[in-house]
KOLGU-4560 file (N, C-alpha, C; in nm, 3 decimals, padded with zeros to 5 digits):
<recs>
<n_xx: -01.019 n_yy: -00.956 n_zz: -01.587 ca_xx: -01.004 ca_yy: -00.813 ca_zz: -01.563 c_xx: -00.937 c_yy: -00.792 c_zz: -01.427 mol: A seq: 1 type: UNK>
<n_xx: -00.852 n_yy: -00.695 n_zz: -01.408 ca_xx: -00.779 ca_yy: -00.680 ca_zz: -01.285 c_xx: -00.841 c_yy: -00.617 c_zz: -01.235 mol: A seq: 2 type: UNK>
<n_xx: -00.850 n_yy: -00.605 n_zz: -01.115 ca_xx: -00.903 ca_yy: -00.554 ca_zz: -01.004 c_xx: -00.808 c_yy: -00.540 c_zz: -00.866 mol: A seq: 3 type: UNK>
<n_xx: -00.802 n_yy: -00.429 n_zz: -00.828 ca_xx: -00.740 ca_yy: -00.410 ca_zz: -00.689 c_xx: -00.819 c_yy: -00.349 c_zz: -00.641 mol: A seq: 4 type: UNK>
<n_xx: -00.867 n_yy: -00.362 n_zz: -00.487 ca_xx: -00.934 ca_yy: -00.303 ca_zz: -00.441 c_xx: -00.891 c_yy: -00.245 c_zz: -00.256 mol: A seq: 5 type: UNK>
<n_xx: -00.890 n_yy: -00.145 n_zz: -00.274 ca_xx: -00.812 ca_yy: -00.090 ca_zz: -00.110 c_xx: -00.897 c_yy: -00.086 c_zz: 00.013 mol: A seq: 6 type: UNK>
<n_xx: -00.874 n_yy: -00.074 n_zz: 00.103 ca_xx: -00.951 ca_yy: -00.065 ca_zz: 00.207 c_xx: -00.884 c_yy: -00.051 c_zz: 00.341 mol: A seq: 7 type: UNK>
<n_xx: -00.912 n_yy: 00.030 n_zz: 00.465 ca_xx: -00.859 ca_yy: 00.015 ca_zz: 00.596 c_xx: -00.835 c_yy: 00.202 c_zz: 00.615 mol: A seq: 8 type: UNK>
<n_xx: -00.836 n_yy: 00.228 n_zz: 00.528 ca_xx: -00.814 ca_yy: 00.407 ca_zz: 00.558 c_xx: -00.931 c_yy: 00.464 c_zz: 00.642 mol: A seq: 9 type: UNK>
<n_xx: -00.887 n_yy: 00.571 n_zz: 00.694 ca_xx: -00.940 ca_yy: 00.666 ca_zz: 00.797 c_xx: -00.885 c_yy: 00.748 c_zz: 00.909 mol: A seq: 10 type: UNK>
<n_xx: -00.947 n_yy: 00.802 n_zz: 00.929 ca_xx: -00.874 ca_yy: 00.920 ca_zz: 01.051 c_xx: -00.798 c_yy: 00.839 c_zz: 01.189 mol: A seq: 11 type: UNK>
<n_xx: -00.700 n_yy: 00.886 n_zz: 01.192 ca_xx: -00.581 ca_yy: 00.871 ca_zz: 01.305 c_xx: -00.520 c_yy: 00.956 c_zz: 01.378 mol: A seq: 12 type: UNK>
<n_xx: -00.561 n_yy: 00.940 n_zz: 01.468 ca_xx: -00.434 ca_yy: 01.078 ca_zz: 01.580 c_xx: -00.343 c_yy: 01.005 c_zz: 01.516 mol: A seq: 13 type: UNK>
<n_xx: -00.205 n_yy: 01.147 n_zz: 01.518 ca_xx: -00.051 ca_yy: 01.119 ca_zz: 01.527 c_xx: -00.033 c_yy: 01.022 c_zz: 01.645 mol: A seq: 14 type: UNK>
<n_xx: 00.057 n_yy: 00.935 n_zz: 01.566 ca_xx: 00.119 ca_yy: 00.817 ca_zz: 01.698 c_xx: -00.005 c_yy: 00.730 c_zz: 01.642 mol: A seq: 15 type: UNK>
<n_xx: -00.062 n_yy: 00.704 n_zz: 01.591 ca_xx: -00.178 ca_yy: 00.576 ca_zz: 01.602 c_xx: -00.130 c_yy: 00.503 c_zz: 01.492 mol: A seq: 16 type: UNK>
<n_xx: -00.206 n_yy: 00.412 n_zz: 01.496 ca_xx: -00.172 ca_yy: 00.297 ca_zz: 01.369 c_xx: -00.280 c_yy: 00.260 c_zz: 01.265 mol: A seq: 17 type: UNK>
<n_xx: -00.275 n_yy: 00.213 n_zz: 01.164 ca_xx: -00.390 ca_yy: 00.146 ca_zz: 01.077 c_xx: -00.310 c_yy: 00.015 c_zz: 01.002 mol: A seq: 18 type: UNK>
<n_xx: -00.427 n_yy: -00.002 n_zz: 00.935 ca_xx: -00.365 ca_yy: -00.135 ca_zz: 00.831 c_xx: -00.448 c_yy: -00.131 c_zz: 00.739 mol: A seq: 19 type: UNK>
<n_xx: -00.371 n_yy: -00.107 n_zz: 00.637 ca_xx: -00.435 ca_yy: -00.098 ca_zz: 00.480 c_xx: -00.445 c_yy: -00.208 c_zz: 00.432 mol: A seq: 20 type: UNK>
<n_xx: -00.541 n_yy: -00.268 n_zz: 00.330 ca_xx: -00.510 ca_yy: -00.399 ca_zz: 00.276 c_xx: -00.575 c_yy: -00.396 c_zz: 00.116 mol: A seq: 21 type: UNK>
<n_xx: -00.526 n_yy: -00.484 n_zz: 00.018 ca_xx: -00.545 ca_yy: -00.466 ca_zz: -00.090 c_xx: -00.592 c_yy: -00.584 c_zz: -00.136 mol: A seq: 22 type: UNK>
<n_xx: -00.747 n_yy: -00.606 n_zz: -00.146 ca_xx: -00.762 ca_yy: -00.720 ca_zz: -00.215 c_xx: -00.766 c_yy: -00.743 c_zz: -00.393 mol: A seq: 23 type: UNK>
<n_xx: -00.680 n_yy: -00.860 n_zz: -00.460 ca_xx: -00.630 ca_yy: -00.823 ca_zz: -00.567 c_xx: -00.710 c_yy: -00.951 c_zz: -00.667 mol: A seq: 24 type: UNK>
<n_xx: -00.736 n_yy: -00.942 n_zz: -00.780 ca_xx: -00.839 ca_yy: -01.062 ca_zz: -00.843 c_xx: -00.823 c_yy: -01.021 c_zz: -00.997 mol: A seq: 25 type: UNK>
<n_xx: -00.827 n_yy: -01.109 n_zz: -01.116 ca_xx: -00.794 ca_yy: -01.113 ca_zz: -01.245 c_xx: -00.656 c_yy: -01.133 c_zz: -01.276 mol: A seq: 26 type: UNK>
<n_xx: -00.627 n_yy: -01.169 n_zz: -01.171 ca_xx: -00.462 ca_yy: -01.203 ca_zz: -01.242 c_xx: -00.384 c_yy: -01.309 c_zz: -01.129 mol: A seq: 27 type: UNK>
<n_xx: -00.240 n_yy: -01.390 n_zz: -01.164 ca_xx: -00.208 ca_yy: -01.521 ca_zz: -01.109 c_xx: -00.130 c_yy: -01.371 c_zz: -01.002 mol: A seq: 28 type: UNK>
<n_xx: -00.240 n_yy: -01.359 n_zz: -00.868 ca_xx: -00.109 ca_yy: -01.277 ca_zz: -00.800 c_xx: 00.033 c_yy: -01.358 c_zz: -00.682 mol: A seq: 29 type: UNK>
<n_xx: 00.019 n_yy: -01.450 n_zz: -00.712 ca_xx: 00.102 ca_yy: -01.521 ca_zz: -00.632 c_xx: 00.264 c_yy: -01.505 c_zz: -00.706 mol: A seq: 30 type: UNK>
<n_xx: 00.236 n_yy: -01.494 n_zz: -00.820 ca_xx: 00.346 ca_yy: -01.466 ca_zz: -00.922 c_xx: 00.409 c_yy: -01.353 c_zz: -00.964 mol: A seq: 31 type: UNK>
<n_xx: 00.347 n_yy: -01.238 n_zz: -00.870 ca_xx: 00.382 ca_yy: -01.078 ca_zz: -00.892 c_xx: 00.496 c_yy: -00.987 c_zz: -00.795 mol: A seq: 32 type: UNK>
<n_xx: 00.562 n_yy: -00.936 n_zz: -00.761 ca_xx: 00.540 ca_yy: -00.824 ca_zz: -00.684 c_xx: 00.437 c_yy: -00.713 c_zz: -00.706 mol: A seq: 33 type: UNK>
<n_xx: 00.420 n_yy: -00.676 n_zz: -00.571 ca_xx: 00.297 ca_yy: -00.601 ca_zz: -00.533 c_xx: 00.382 c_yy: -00.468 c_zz: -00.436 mol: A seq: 34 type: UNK>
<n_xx: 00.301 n_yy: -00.359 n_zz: -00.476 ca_xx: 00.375 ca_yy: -00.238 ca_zz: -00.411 c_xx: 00.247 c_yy: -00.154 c_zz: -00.315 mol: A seq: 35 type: UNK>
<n_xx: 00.303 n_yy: -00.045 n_zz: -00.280 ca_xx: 00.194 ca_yy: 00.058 ca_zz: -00.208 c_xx: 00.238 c_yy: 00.182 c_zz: -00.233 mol: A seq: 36 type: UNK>
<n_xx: 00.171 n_yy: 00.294 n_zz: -00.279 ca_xx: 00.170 ca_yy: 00.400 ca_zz: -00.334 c_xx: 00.126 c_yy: 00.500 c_zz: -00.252 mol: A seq: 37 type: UNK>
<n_xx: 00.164 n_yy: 00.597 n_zz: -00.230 ca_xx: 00.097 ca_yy: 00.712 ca_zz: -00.158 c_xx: 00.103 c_yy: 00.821 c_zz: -00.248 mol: A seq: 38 type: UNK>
<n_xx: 00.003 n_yy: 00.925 n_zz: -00.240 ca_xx: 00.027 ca_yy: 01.064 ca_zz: -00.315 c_xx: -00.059 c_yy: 01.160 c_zz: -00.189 mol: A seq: 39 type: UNK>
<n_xx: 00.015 n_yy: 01.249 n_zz: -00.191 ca_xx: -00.060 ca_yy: 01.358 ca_zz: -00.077 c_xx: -00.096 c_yy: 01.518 c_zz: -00.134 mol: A seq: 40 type: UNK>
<n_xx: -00.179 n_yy: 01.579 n_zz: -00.118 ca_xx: -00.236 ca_yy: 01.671 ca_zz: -00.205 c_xx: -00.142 c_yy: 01.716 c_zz: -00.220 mol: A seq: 41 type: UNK>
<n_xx: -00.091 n_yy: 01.752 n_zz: -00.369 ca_xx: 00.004 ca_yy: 01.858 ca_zz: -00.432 c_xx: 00.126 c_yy: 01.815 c_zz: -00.478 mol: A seq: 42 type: UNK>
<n_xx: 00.092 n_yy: 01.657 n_zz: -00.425 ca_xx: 00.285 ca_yy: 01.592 ca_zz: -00.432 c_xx: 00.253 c_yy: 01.496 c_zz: -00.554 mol: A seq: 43 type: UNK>
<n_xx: 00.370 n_yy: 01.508 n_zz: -00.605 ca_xx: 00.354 ca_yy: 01.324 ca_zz: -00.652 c_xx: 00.338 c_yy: 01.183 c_zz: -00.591 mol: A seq: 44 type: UNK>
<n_xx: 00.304 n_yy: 01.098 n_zz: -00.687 ca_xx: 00.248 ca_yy: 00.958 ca_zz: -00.631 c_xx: 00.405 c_yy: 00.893 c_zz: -00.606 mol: A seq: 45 type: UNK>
<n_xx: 00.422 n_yy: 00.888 n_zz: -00.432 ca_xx: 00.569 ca_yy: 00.842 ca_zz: -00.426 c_xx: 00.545 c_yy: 00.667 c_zz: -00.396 mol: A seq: 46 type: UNK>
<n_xx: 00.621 n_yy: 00.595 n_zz: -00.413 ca_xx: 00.632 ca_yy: 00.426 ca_zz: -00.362 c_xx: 00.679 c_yy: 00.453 c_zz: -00.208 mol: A seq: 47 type: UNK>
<n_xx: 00.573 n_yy: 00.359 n_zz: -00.157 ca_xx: 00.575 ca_yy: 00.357 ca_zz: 00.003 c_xx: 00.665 c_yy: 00.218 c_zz: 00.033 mol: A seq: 48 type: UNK>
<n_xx: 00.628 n_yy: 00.130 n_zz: -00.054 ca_xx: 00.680 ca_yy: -00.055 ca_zz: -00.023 c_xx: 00.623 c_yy: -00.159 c_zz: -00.073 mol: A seq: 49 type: UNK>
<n_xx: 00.682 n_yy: -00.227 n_zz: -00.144 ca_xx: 00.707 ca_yy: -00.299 ca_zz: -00.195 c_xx: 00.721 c_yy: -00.443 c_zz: -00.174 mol: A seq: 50 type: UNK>
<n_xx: 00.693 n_yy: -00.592 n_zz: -00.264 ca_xx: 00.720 ca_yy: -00.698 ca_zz: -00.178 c_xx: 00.683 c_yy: -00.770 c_zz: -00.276 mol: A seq: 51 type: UNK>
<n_xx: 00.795 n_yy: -00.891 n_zz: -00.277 ca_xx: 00.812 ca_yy: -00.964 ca_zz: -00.390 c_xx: 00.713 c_yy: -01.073 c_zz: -00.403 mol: A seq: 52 type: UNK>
<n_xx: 00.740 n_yy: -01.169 n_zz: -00.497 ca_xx: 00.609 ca_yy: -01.243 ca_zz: -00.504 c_xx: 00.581 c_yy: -01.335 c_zz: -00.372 mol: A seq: 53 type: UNK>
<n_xx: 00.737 n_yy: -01.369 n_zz: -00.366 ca_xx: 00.682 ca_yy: -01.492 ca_zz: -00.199 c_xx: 00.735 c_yy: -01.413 c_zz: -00.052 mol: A seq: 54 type: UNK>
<n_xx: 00.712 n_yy: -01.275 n_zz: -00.079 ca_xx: 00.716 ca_yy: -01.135 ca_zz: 00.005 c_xx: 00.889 c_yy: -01.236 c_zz: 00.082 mol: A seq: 55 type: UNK>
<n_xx: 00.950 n_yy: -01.266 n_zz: 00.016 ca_xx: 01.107 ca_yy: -01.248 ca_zz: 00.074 c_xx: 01.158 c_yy: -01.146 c_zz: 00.042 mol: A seq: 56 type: UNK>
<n_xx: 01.149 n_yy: -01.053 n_zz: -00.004 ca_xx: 01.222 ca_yy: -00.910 ca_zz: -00.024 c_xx: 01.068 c_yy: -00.769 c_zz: -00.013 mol: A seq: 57 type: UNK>
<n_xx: 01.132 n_yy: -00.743 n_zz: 00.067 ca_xx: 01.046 ca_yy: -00.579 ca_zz: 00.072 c_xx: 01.140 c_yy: -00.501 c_zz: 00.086 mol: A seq: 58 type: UNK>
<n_xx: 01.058 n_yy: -00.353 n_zz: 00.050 ca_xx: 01.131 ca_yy: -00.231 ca_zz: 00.032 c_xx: 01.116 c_yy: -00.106 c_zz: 00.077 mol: A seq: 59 type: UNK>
<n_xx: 01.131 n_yy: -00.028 n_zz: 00.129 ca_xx: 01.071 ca_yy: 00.055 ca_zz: 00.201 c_xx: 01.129 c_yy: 00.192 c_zz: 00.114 mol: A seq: 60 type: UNK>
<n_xx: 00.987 n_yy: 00.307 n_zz: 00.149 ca_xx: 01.067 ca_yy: 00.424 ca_zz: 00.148 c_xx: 01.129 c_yy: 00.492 c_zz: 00.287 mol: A seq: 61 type: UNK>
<n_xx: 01.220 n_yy: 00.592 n_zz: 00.286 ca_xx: 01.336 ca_yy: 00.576 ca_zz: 00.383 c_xx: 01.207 c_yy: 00.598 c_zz: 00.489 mol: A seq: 62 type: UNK>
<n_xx: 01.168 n_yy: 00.719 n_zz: 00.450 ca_xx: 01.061 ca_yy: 00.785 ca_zz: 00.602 c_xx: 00.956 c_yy: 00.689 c_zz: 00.645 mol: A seq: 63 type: UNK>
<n_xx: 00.963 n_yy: 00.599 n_zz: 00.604 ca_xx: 00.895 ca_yy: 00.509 ca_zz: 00.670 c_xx: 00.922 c_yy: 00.373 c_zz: 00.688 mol: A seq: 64 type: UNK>
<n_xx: 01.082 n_yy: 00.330 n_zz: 00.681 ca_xx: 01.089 ca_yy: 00.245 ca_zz: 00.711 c_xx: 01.089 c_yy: 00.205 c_zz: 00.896 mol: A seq: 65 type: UNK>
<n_xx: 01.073 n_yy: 00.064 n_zz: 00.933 ca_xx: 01.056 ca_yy: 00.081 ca_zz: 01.081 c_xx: 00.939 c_yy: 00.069 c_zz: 01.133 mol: A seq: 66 type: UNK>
<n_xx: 00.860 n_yy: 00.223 n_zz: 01.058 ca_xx: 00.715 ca_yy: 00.227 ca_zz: 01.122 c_xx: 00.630 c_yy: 00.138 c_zz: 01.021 mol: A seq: 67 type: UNK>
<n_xx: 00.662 n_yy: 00.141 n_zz: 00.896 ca_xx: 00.560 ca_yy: 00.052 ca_zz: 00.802 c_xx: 00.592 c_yy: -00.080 c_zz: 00.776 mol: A seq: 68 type: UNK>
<n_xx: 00.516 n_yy: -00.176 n_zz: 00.797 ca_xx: 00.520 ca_yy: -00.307 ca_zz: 00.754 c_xx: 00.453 c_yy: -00.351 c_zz: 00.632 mol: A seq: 69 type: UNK>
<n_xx: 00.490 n_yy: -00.402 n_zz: 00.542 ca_xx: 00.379 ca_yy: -00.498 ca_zz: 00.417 c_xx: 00.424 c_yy: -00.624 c_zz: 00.420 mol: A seq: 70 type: UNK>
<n_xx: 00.364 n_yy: -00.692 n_zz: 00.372 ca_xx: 00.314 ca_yy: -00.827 ca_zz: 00.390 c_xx: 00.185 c_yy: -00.868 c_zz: 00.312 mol: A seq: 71 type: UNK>
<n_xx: 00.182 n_yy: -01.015 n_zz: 00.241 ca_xx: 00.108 ca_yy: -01.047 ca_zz: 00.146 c_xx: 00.058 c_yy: -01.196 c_zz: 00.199 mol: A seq: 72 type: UNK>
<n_xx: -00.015 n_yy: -01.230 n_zz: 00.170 ca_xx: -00.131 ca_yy: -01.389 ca_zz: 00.195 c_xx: -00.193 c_yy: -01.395 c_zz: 00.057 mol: A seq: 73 type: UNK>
<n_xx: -00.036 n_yy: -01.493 n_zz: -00.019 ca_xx: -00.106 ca_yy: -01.527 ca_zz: -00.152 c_xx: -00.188 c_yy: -01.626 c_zz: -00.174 mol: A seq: 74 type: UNK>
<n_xx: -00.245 n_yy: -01.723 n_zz: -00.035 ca_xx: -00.346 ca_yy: -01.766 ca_zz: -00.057 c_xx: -00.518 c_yy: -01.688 c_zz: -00.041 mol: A seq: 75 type: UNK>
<n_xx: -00.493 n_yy: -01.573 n_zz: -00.064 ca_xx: -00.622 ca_yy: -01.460 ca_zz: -00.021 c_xx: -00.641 c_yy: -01.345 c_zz: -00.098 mol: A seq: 76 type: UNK>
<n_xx: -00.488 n_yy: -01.348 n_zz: -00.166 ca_xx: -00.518 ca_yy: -01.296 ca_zz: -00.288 c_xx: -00.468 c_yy: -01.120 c_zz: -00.241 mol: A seq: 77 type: UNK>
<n_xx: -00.452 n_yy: -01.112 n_zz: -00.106 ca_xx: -00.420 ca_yy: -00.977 ca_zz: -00.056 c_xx: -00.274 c_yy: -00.878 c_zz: 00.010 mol: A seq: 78 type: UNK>
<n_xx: -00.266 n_yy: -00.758 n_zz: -00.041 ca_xx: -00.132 ca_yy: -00.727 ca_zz: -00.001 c_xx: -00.190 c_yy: -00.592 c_zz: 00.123 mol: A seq: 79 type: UNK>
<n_xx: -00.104 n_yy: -00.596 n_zz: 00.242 ca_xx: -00.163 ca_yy: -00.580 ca_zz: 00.348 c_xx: -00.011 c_yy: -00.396 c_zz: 00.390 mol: A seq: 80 type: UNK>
<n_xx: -00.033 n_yy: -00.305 n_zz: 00.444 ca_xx: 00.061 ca_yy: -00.232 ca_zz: 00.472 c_xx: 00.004 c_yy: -00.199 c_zz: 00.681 mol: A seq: 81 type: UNK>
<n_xx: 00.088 n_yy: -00.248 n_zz: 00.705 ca_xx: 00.081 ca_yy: -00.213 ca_zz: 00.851 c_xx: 00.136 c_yy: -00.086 c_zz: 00.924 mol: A seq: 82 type: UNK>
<n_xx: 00.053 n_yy: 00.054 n_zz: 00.900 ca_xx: 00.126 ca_yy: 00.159 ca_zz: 00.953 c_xx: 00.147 c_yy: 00.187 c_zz: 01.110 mol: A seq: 83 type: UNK>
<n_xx: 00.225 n_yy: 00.225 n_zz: 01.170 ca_xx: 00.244 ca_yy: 00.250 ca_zz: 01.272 c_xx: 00.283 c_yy: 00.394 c_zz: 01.289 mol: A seq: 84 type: UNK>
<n_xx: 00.289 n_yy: 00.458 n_zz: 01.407 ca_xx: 00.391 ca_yy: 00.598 ca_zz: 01.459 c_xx: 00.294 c_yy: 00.654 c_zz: 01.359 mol: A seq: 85 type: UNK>
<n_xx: 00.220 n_yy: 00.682 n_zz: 01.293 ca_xx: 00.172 ca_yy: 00.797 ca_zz: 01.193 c_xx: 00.199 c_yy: 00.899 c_zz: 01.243 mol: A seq: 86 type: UNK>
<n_xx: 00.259 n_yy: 00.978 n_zz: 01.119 ca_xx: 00.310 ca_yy: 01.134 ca_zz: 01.130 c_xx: 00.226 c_yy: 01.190 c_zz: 01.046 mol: A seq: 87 type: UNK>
<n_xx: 00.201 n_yy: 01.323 n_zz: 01.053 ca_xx: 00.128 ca_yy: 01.443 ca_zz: 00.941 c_xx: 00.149 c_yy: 01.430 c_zz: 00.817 mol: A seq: 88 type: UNK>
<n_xx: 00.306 n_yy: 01.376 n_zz: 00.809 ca_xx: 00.346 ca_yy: 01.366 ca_zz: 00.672 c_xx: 00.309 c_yy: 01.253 c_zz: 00.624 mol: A seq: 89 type: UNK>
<n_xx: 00.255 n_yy: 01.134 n_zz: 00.670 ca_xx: 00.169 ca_yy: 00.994 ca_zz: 00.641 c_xx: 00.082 c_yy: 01.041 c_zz: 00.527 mol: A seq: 90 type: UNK>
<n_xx: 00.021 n_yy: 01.138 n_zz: 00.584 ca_xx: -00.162 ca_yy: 01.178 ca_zz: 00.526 c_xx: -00.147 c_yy: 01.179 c_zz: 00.370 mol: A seq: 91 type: UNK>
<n_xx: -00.234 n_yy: 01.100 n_zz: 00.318 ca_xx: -00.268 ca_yy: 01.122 ca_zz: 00.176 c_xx: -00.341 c_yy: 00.991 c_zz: 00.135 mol: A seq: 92 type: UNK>
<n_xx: -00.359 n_yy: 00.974 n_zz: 00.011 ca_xx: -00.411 ca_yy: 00.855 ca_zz: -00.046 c_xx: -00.319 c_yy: 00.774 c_zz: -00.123 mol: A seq: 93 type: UNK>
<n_xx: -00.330 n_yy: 00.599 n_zz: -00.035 ca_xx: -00.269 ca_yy: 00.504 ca_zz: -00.071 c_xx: -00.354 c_yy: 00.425 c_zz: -00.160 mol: A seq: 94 type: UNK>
<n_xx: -00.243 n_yy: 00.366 n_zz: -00.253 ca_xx: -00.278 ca_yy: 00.308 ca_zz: -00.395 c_xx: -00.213 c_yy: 00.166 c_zz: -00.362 mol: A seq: 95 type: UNK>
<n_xx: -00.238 n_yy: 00.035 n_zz: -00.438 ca_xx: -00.193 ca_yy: -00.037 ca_zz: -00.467 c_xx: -00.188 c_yy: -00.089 c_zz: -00.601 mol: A seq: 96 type: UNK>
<n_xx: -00.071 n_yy: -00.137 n_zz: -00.630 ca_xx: -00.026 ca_yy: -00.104 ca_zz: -00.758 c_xx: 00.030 c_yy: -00.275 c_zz: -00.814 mol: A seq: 97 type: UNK>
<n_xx: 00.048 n_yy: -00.319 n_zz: -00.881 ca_xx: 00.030 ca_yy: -00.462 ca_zz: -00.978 c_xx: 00.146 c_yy: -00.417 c_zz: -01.102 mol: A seq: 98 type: UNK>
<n_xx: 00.226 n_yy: -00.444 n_zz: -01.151 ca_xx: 00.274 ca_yy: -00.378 ca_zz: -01.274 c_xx: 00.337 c_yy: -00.514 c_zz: -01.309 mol: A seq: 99 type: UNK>
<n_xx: 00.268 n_yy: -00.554 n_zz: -01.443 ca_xx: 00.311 ca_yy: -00.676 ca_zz: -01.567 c_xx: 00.326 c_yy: -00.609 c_zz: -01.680 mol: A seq: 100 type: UNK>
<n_xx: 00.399 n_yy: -00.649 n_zz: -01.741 ca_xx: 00.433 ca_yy: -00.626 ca_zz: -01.910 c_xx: 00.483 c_yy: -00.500 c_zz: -01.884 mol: A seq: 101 type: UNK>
<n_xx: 00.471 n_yy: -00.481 n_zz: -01.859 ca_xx: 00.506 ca_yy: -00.301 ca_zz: -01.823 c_xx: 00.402 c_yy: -00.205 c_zz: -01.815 mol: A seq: 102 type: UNK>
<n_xx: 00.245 n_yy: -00.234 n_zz: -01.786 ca_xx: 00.203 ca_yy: -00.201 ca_zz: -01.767 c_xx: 00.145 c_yy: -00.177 c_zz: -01.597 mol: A seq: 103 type: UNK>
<n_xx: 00.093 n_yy: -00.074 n_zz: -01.567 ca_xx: 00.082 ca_yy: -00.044 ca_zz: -01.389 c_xx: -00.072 c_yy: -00.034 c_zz: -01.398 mol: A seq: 104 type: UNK>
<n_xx: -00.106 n_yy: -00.151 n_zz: -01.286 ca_xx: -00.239 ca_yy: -00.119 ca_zz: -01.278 c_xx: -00.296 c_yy: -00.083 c_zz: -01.117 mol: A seq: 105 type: UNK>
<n_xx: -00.357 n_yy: -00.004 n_zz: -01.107 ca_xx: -00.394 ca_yy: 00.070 ca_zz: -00.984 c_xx: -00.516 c_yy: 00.026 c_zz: -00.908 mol: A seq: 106 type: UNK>
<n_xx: -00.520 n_yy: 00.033 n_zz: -00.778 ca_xx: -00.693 ca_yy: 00.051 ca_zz: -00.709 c_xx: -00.769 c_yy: 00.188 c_zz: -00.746 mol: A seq: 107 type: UNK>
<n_xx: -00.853 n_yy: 00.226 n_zz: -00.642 ca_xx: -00.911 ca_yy: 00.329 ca_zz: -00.660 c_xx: -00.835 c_yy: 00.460 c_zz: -00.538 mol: A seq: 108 type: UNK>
<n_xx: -00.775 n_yy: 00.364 n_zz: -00.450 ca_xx: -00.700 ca_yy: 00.427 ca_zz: -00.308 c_xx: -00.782 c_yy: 00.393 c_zz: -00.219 mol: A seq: 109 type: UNK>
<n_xx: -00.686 n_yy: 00.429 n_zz: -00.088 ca_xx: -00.773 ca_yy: 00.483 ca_zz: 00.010 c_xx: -00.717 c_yy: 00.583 c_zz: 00.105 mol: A seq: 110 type: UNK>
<n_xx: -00.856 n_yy: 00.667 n_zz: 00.165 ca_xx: -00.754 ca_yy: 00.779 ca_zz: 00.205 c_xx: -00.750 c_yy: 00.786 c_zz: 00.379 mol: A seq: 111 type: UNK>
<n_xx: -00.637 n_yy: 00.857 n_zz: 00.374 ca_xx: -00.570 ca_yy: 00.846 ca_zz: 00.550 c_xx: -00.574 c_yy: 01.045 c_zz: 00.537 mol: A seq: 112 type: UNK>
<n_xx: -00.632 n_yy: 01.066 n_zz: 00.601 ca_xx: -00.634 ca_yy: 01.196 ca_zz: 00.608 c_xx: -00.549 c_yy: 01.300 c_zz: 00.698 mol: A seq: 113 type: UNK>
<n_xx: -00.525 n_yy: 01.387 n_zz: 00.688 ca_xx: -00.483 ca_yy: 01.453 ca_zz: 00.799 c_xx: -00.535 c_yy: 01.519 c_zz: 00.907 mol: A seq: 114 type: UNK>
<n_xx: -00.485 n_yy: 01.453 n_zz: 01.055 ca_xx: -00.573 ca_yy: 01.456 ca_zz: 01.125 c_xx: -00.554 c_yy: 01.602 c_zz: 01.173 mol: A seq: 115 type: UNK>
<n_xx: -00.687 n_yy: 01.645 n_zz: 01.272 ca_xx: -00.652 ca_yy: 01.821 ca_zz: 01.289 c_xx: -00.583 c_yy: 01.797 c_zz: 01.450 mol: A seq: 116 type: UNK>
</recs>
């Protein structure tokens, strides 16, 4: 059974940093690309980045390329997003996402809120 599971979210002043990480289990993930998902109340679920199975290719979305890093340790089974510079427009809940056969399988998220 697949399992992704998120973790590292929480409140940030603008300008601060976090690191999300996705621990991933039921499936060969050394053999996947692995992505990161954000959706922020009201928006759609946009792709944040991306990263191939032996993370030689990542992908960014534009507004965050620079400030976001991902990166994977397929001996740990985990895909990791390193935010930096957080802006207002950061805030929402990040997903990590697995997609075989053509099917997409999700965590539960985690959320980065907007700070006041």
């Amino acid at each position: 059974q697949v399992q992704l599971v998120e973790s590292g979210g929480g409140l940030v002043q603008h300008g601060g940093s976090l690191r999300l990480s996705c621990a991933a289990s039921g499936f060969t993930f050394r053999m996947y690309t692995m992505s990161w998902y954000r959706q922020a109340s009201e928006k759609e679920r946009e792709l944040v980045a991306s990263i191939t199975s032996t993370g030689g290719i990542t992908n960014y979305l534009d507004s965050v390329q620079v400030r976001f890093t991902i990166s994977r340790d397929n001996a740990k089974n985990t895909v990791n997003l390193q935010m930096n510079s957080l802006k207002p427009e950061d805030a929402a809940e990040y997903y990590c996402r697995n997609r075989r056969s053509g099917i997409n399988y999700w965590g539960k998220g985690t959320l980065v809120p907007a700070s006041s």
